[in-house]
Structure formats: C-alpha cells, structure tokens
C-alpha positions as CSV (number, residue, x, y, z in Angstrom):
1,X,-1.8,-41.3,40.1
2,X,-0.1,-44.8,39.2
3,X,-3.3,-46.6,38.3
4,X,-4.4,-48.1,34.7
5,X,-7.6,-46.1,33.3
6,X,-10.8,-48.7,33.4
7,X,-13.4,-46.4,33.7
8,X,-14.4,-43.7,31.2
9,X,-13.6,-40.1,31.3
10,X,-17.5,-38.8,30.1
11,X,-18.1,-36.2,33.3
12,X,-18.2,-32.8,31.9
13,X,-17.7,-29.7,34.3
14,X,-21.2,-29.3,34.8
15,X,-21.7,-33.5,35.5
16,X,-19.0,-33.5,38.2
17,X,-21.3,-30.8,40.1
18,X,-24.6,-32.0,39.1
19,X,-23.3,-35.7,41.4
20,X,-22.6,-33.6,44.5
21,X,-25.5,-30.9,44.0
22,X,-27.6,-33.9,43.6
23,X,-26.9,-35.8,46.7
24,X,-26.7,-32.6,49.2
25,X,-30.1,-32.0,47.4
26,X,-31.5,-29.4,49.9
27,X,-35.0,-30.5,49.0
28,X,-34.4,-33.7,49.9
29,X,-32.2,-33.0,53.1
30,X,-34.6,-30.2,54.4
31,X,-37.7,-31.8,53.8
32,X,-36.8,-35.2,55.4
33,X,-35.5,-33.3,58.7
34,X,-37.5,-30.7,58.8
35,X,-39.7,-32.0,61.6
36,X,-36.4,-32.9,63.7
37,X,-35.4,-29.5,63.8
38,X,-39.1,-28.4,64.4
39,X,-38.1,-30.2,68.2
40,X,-34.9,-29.6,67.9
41,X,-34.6,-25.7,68.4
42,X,-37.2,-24.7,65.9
43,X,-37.3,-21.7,63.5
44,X,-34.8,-20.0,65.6
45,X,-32.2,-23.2,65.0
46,X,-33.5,-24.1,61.5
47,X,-32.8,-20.8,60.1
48,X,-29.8,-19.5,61.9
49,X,-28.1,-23.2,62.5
50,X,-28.5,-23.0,58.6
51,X,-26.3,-20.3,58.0
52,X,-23.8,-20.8,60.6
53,X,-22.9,-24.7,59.5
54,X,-23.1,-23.7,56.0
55,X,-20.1,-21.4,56.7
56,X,-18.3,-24.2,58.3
57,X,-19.2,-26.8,55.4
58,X,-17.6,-24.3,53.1
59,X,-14.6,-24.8,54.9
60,X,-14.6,-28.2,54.7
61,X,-15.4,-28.2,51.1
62,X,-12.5,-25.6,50.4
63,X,-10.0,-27.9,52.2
64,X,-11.0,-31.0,50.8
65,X,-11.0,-29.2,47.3
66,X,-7.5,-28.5,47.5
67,X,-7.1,-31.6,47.8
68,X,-8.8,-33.3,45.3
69,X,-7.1,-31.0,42.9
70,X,-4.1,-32.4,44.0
71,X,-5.0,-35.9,44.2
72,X,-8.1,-36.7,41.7
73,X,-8.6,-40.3,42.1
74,X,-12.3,-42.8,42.8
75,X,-10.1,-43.4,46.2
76,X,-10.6,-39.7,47.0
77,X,-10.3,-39.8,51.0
78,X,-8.6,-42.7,51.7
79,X,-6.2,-42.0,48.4
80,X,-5.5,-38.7,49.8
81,X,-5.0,-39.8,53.5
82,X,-2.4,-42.3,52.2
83,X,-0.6,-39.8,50.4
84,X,-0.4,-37.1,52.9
85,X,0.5,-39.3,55.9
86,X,4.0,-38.5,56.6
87,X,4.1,-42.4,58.3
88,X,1.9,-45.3,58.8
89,X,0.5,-44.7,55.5
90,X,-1.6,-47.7,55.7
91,X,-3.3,-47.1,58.7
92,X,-4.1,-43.6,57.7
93,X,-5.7,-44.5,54.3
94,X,-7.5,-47.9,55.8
95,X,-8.9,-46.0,58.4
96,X,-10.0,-42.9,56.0
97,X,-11.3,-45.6,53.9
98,X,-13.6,-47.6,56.0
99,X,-15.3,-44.5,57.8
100,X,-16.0,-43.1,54.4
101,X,-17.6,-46.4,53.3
102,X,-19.8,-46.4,56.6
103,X,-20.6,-42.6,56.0
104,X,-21.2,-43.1,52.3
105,X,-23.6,-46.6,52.8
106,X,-25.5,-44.2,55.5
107,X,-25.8,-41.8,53.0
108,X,-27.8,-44.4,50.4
109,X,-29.5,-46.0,53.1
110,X,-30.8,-42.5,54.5
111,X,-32.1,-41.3,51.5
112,X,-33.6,-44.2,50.3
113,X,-35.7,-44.4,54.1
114,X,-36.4,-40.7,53.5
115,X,-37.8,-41.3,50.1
116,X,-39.9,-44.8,51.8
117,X,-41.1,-42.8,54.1
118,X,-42.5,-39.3,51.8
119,X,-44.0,-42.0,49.0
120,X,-46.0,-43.0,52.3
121,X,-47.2,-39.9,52.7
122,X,-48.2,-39.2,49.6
123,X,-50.5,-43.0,49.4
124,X,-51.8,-41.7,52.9
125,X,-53.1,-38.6,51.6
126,X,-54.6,-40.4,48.5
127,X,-55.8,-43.5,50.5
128,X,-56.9,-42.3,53.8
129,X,-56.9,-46.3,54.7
130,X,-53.5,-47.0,54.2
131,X,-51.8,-47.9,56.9
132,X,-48.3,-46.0,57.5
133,X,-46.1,-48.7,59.2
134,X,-41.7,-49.7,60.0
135,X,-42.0,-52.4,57.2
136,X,-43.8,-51.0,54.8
137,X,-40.8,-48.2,55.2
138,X,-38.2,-51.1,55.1
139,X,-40.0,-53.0,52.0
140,X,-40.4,-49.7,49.8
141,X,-37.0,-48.6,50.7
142,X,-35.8,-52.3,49.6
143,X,-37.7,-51.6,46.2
144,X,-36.0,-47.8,46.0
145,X,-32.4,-49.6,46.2
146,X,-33.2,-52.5,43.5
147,X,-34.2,-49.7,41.3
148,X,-31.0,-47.5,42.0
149,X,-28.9,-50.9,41.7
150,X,-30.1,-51.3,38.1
151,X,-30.1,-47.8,37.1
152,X,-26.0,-47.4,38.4
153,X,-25.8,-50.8,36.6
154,X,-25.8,-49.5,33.0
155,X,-23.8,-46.7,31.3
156,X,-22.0,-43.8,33.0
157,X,-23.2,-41.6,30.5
158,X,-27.1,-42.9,31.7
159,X,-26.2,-41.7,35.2
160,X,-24.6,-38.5,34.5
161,X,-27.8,-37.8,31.8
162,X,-30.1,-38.4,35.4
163,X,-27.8,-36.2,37.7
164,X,-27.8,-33.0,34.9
165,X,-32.0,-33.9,34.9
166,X,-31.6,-33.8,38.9
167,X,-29.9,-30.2,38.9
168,X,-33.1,-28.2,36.9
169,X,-35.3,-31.1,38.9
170,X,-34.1,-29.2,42.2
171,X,-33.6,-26.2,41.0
172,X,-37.4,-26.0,39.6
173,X,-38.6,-28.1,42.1
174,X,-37.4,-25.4,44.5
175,X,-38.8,-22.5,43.4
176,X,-42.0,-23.7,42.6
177,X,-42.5,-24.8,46.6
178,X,-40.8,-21.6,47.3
179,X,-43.6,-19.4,45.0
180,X,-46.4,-21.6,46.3
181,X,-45.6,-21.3,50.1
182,X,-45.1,-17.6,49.4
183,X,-47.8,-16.4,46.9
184,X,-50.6,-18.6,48.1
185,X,-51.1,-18.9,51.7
186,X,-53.8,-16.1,53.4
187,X,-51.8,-15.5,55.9
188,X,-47.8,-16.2,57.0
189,X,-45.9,-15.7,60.4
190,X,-44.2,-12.3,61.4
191,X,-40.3,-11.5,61.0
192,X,-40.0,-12.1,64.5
193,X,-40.7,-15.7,64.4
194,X,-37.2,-16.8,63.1
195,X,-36.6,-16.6,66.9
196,X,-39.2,-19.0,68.0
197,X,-37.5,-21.8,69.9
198,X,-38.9,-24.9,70.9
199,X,-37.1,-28.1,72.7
200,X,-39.2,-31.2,72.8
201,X,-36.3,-33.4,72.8
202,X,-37.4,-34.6,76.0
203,X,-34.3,-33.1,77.1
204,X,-34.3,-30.6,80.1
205,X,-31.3,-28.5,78.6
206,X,-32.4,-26.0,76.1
207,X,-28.5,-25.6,74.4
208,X,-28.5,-29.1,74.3
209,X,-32.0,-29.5,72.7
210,X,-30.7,-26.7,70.4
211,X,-27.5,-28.3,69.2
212,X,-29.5,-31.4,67.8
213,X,-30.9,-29.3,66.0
214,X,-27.8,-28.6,63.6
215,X,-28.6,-32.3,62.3
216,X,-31.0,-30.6,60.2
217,X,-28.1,-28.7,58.2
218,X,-25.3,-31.5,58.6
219,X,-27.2,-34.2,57.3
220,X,-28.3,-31.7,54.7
221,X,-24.6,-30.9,53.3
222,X,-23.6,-34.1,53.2
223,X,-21.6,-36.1,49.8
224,X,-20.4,-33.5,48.2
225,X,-17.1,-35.7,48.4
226,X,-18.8,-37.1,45.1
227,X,-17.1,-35.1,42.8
228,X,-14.2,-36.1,44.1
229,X,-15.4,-39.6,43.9
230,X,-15.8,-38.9,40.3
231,X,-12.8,-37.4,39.7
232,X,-11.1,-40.2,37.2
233,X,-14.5,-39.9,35.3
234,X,-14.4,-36.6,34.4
235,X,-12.6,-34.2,32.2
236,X,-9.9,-31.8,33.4
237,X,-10.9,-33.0,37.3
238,X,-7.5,-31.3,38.8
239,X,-9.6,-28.1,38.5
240,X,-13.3,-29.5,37.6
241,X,-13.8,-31.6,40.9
242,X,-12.5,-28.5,43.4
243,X,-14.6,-26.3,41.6
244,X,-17.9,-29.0,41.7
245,X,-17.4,-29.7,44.9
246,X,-17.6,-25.7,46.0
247,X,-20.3,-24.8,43.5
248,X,-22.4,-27.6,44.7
249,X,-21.8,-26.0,48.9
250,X,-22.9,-22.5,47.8
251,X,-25.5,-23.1,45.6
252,X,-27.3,-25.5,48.4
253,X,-26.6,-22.9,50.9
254,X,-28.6,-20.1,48.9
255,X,-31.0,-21.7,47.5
256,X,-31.6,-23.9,50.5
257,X,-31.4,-21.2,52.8
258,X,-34.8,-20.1,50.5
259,X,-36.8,-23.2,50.9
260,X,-36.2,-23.0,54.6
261,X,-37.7,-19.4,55.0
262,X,-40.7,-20.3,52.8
263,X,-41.4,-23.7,55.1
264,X,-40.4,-21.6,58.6
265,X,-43.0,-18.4,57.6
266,X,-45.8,-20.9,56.6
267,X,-46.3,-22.9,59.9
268,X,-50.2,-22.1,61.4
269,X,-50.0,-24.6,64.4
270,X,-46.7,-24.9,65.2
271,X,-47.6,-27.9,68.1
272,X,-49.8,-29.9,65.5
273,X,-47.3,-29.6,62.6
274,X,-44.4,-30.7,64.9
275,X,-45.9,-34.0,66.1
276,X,-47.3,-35.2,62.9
277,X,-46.0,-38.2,61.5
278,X,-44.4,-35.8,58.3
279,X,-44.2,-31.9,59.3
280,X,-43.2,-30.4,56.6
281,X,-46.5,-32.6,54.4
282,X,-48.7,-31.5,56.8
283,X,-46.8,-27.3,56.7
284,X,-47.9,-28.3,53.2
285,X,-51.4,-29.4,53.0
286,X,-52.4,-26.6,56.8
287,X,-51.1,-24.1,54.0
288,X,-52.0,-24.8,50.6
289,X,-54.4,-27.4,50.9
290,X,-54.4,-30.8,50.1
291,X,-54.6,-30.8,46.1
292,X,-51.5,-28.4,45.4
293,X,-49.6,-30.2,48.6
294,X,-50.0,-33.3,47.0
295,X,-48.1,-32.4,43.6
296,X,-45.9,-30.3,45.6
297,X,-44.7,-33.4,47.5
298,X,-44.5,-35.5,44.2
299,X,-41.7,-32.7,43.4
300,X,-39.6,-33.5,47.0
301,X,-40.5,-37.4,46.4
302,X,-38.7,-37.3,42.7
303,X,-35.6,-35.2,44.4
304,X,-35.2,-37.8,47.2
305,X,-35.0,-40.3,44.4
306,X,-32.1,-38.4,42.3
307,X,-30.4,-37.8,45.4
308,X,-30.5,-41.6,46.3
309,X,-29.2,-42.5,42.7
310,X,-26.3,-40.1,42.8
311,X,-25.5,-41.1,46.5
312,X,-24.9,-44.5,45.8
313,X,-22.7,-43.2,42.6
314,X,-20.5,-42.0,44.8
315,X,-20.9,-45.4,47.0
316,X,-20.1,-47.6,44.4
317,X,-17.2,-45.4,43.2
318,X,-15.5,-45.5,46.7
319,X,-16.1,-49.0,47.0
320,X,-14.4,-49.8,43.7
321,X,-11.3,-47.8,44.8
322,X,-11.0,-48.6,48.0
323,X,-11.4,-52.9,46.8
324,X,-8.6,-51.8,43.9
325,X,-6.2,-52.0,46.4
326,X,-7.5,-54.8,47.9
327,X,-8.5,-53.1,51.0
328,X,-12.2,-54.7,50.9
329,X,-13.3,-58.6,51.6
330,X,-13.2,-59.6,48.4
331,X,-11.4,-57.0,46.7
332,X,-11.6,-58.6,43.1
333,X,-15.0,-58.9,42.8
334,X,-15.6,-55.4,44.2
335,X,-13.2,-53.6,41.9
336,X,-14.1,-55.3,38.8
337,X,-15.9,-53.8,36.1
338,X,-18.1,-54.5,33.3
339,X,-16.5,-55.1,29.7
340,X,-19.7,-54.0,27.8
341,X,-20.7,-50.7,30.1
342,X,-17.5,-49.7,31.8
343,X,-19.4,-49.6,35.2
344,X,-18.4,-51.5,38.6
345,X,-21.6,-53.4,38.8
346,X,-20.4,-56.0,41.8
347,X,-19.8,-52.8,44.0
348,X,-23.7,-51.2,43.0
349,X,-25.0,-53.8,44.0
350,X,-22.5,-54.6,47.3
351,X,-23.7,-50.5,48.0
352,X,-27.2,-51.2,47.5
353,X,-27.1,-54.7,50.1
354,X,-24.7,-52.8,52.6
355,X,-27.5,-49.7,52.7
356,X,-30.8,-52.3,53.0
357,X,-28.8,-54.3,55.8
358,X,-28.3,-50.5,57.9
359,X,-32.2,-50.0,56.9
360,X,-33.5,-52.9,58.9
361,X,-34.1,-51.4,62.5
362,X,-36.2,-49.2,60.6
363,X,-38.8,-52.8,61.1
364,X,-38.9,-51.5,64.6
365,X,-37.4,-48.4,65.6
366,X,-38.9,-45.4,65.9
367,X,-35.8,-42.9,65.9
368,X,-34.1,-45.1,63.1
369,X,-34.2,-42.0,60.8
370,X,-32.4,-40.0,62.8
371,X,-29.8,-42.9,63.9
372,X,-29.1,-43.9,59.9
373,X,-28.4,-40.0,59.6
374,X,-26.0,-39.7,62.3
375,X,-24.1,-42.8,60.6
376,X,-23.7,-40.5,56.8
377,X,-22.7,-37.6,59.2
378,X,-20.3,-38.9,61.5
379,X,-19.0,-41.0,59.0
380,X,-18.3,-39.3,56.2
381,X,-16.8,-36.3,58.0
382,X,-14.2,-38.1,60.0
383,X,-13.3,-39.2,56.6
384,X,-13.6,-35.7,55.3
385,X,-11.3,-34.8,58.6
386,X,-8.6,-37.2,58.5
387,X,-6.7,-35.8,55.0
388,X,-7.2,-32.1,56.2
389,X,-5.6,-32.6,59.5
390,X,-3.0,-34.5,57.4
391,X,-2.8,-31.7,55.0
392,X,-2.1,-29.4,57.6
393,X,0.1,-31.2,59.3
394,X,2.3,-31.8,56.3
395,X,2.1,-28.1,56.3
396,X,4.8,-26.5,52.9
397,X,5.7,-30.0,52.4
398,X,2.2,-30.3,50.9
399,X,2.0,-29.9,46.7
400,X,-0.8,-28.3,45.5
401,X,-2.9,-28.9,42.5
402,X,-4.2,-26.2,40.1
403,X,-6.7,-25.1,42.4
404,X,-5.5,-24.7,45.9
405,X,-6.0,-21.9,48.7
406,X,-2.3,-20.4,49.3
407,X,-2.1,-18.8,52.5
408,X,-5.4,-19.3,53.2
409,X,-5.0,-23.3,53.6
410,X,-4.1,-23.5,57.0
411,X,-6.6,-21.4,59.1
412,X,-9.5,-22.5,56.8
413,X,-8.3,-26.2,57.0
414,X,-8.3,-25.7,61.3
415,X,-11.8,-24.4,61.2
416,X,-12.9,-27.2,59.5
417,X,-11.2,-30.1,61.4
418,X,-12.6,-28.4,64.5
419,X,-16.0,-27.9,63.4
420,X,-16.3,-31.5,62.2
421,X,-14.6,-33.2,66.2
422,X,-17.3,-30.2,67.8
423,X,-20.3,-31.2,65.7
424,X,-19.3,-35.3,65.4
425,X,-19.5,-35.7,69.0
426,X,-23.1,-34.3,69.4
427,X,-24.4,-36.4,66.7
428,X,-23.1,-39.8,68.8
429,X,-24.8,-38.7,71.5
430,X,-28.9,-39.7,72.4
431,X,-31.2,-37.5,70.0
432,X,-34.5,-38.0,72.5
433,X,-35.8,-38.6,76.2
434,X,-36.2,-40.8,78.1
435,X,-34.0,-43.2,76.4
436,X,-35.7,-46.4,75.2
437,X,-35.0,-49.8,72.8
438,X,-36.9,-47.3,70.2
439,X,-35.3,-44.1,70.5
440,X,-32.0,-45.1,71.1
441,X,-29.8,-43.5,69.0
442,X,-27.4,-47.3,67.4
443,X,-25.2,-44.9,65.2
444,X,-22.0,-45.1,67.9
445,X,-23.0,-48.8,67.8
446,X,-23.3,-49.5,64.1
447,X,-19.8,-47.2,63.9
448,X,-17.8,-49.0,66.5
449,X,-18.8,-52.1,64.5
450,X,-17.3,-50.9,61.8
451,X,-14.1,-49.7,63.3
452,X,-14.1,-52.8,65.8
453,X,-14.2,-54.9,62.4
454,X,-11.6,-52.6,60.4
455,X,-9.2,-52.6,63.9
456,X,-9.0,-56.5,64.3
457,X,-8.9,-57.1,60.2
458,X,-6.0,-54.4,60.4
459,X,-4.1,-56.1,63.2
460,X,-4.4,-59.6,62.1
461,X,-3.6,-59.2,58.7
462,X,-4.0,-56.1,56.7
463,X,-1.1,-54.7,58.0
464,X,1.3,-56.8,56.5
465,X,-0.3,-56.7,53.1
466,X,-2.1,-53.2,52.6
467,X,0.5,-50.2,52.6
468,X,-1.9,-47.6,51.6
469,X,-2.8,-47.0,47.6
470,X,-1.2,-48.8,45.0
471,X,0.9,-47.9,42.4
472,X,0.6,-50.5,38.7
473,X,3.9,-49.0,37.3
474,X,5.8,-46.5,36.2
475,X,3.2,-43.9,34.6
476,X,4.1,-45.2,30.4
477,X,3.2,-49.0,31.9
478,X,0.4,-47.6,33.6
479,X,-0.6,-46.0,30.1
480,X,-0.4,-49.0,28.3
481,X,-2.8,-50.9,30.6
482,X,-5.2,-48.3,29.9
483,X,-8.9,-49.5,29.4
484,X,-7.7,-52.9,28.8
C-alpha cells in the first residue's frame, strides 16, 4: 500500500473479529438504548426495526468488506476513498477522513457515557442515597477514558488478549441474561406483544415516532469498520478483515436479536419501565428481583467497558493513519509511535481528550445520550458511504481483493448507500418534543463543526499540500524502512 511497516502484525483471524464484535457489542448497544426504543416505537420497533436494519448493515458490511480486501490499510475509509476517487482525490479521502474521526470519537465518547451512566445504576441500587446526577455521569466517564487511555497505551498484544476476553465476555454474558429473563420470571408477555407500539416522543406522528426508533439498532451496529482499522496489524488481512468485519454483523444480529426477545417478553409495566431513569435495570430488577438484577447488570457494565476499550482501538488507529499523511493538526505527533511498545500513544490519548470534550453537555443536558449517538451514527456511516458510492461508481474499473462480491457488488453496494442517506437524515433530525436547550438534539451542530472546520482548513491550505494517501516509495524502499 506504499507505506513503511511501524506497527506489528500480532492480530490473528479471530483478534481482527473479536475488535469489531467487541465494539458493536449488542449487550452494550441494546442495553444502553433500550429505553429510547421503549418511546420510540416499542416492542413492535425494537424487534422488527432489528431485523430489518440488520439486513441493511449487512450490506454495508459486505461492501465495505470488499473493500478492505482490496485496500487493508489503519487509513481504511479515507485510504479507500482516496484510491477509488477517479478525481479530486484529496477531497474525497479528507472528507472520508474527518467524518470517520467524528463518527469514531462519538463512538468512544458514547460508550464510555453509557458505561457512566449503568455503573450509576448499579451504586443506586446498592446505595439507595446516592444521588444519580449529569456530572457525576461526566466525571465517571472522564475516569472510564483515563483507564482506556492507559490500557491502549501498552502492548497490541495486551489489547487483542482483552478483545478475545470481550468475545466469551459477550457471548456468556448474553446467554446468561437471556436464561435468566427466560427461566426465571413467573410470568412473561404473550406472542402478540411484539406488536405493541408506543410513541412518547412527544411527537404527534406515529411513523415518525417509529423511525426514531431504528436508533436502537443503528447505534447498535456501529464500528465494525475496526477490523479494517486493524487491518496492517493482522495476519493475512486481504481475506481476515472482510471476513471479521461480516462475522462480527451476523453474529450480533443473532445473538442480539436473542437478548432483545428475552428484554421485550419480560416487561410487567410497560409505562413505569419506560420512564425510569434506566429501563432495561428496572425490566431487570420488576423481573428477577433485585439480587440477581444486580449481578446481571455487572455482566452489561463489564461489556460496555470492552466495547469502550476496543472503540477507541479503532480511534486511535484512524487517527494514526489519517495524521500519517499529515491530514491532522499536528500530524507528527499524532502518527508517532512508541519505540518500546509499538503503539501510537499520542493519538490514545488525542482519542480519549477528543471523546471527554463531546461528553461535556452531558453536565447539563438531558437528551445528550441520544445526541453523542447520533454523532457515531451519522458520522461513521457517511464515512462508510463515501468509498461505496466511489466503488460503484468506478464500476469494472474497480480491482478486487481476495474476497470480493462479483456480480453481486453493485446492487448490494446501492442498497447500502441508500439505506445509510435514508436513515442519516432521521438521526439529524430532533429525537423529542417540545424542543428545549435540554432536548435538543446538538449532533447536526457538533457535525457541521467539524465539516465547517475541515471545509475552511481544506480551502486555505490543505489543498495545496494534502493529495489524498501517501506513498514512501517504490514497494523494496518501502521494505527497507520497515519497523525502523
């Protein structure tokens, strides 16, 4: 790919999944958005909405699969987009590469809020006096990223050890909520209830109150881009990374499509469980009581963690790409990386700032949540959407990796660039009613910041200097500065 080797090829097949399985992490996504899709279209919307965008992720994750077997690179996206781009190469790839560092910092900062806000829970239920408040989210989630930061600071082989943990942590996790919810419980809804719909939005249109909903399962399948992120880490990644990124989308659907089922069927009072402060706890505790919800929820607590560590794996790798080709302020710091363990530490720790600084409304918003979310969703699928649409539009000029879709490409690859413009647009748009300084939903805000920023950087001097990814030499000079 014309770039010298710094960073360690230790990813086996099973690692380059584990990072992607890890940050979709179904218990974490469900479980932290449950209670929005409670109000947001309810069982009908949770279930269903589930396995329609899971089909349309799997499109995505085909496309950008192909992809990534064609071009396995830390730039990934913005790598790709630079490639395919039959002109403006720059533009394309600066563009790809600054909505995929937005998506991937909302990503970190999500789950790390998500993970502040279930350890709350938890104390609540052990300290009745504790008081659950904005800053003590802020402050724990400001602890939850220093520990991350140190833990992506040491060896590759440390994080990869973590995500293969993560995988039977999920995977154990799951079907130990999903036994409990099903086994214990006296008594459990009927079939028909997967058609329950509820809109308390605020929102008089019931299709629109419904289509919020679909945040649930977007938010959900989010970062699975990380085994592409990953690819110069890991072994054979022409065909590894295609096939971690799928693996990771079909094994989330299934298994997550189980969790789901277990939490719809086990909701007593549907109206109490939806306005609590943390539905699916209090699904929990209405259920099973409080004892077994408690260790149940140290199970979704540990998950959010993993996912939070992987996620800003795949930050830090992006950011160390994307600064290689001095496409970042400060590009040599960014990209540098540790002589003694072969990690970008600069960029952890620019990941884990970027991520606290997009927590921060959380001091005094109430919809934050839900606004940090839209961020990782909107941005990282127009990132995920920009090499697609350039992939089909370079149509048999394209040249597949190992792993590609033949004829298939094309009408899988539209399906996916139209689901992400479709579903992008209703996640800019206001999530509650009336509209307020604490429900508003800042992601268009904190995303035409970004672009705003990238636009008038672009125009005033990247354009003259940044041409898309760089090249180091012919591929034997390239060799030779190998690890140096």
């Amino acid at each position: 790919m014309g770039y010298p080797r710094k960073l360690t090829r230790r990813f086996r097949a099973f690692d380059n999944f584990a990072i992607s399985f890890t940050i979709i992490n179904i218990i974490s996504g469900i479980f932290s958005s449950f209670g929005h899709g409670m109000n947001a279209g309810g069982p009908l919307v949770l279930v269903f909405g589930w396995i329609g965008v899971s089909l349309m992720v799997l499109t995505i994750g085909a496309s950008m699969g192909e992809i990534a077997s064609a071009y396995p690179t830390s730039g990934a996206l913005y790598f790709s987009a630079g490639k395919l781009a039959k002109s403006h190469k720059g533009a394309w790839s600066w563009y790809t590469g600054w909505l995929n560092f937005v998506g991937q910092v909302g990503g970190t900062a999500a789950t790390g809020y998500a993970a502040a806000t279930f350890i709350q829970a938890f104390v609540a239920m052990q300290w009745p006096s504790y008081e659950v408040t904005g800053e003590h989210t802020v402050l724990i989630t400001a602890v939850i990223l220093l520990l991350q930061g140190l833990a992506n600071t040491y060896t590759v082989q440390l994080v990869a050890l973590l995500n293969r943990i993560s995988v039977w942590w999920l995977l154990i996790g799951m079907v130990v909520i999903v036994a409990a919810l099903t086994v214990m419980p006296d008594q459990h809804q009927s079939a028909s209830f997967v058609t329950h719909f509820a809109n308390n939005t605020g929102f008089t249109s019931a299709l629109y109150g419904g289509m919020l909903g679909l945040l649930v399962t977007s938010w959900t399948f989010t970062g699975f881009d990380g085994s592409f992120h990953m690819s110069e880490e890991t072994v054979q990644a022409t065909v590894n990374a295609p096939r971690g990124i799928m693996r990771a989308i079909g094994y989330s659907a299934i298994t997550g499509l189980a969790l789901m089922l277990a939490l719809v069927f086990s909701i007593r009072d549907y109206d109490k469980e939806a306005a609590a402060d943390a539905p699916p706890v209090q699904i929990l505790i209405d259920s099973l009581g409080m004892g077994i919800a408690k260790l149940l929820l140290l199970i979704v607590i540990g998950a959010m963690l993993f996912c939070g560590l992987a996620n800003m794996t795949s930050n830090t790798r992006q950011i160390f790409a994307f600064s290689r080709d001095g496409a970042m302020p400060g590009s040599r710091w960014w990209h540098s990386v540790s002589p003694r363990t072969r990690t970008p530490v600069k960029a952890v720790w620019l990941a884990a700032a970027c991520s606290l600084i997009l927590v921060i409304p959380g001091w005094w918003s109430e919809t934050a949540f839900t606004a940090i979310v839209s961020v990782n969703v909107v941005g990282l699928f127009l990132a995920y959407a920009v090499p697609i649409y350039l992939r089909l539009r370079l149509g048999n000029e394209f040249q597949p990796g190992p792993w590609h879709l033949g004829r298939w490409g094309r009408p899988i690859g539209i399906i996916a660039v139209v689901w992400i413009v479709l579903s992008n647009v209703l996640f800019m748009l206001p999530h509650a009613s009336p509209i307020t300084v604490t429900t508003f939903n800042y992601a268009p805000i904190a995303l035409a910041v970004v672009l705003i920023i990238a636009t008038v950087w672009w125009f005033a001097t990247a354009r003259r200097r940044f041409q898309g990814p760089v090249s180091y030499g012919r591929p034997d000079e390239v060799a030779a500065m190998d690890l140096i």
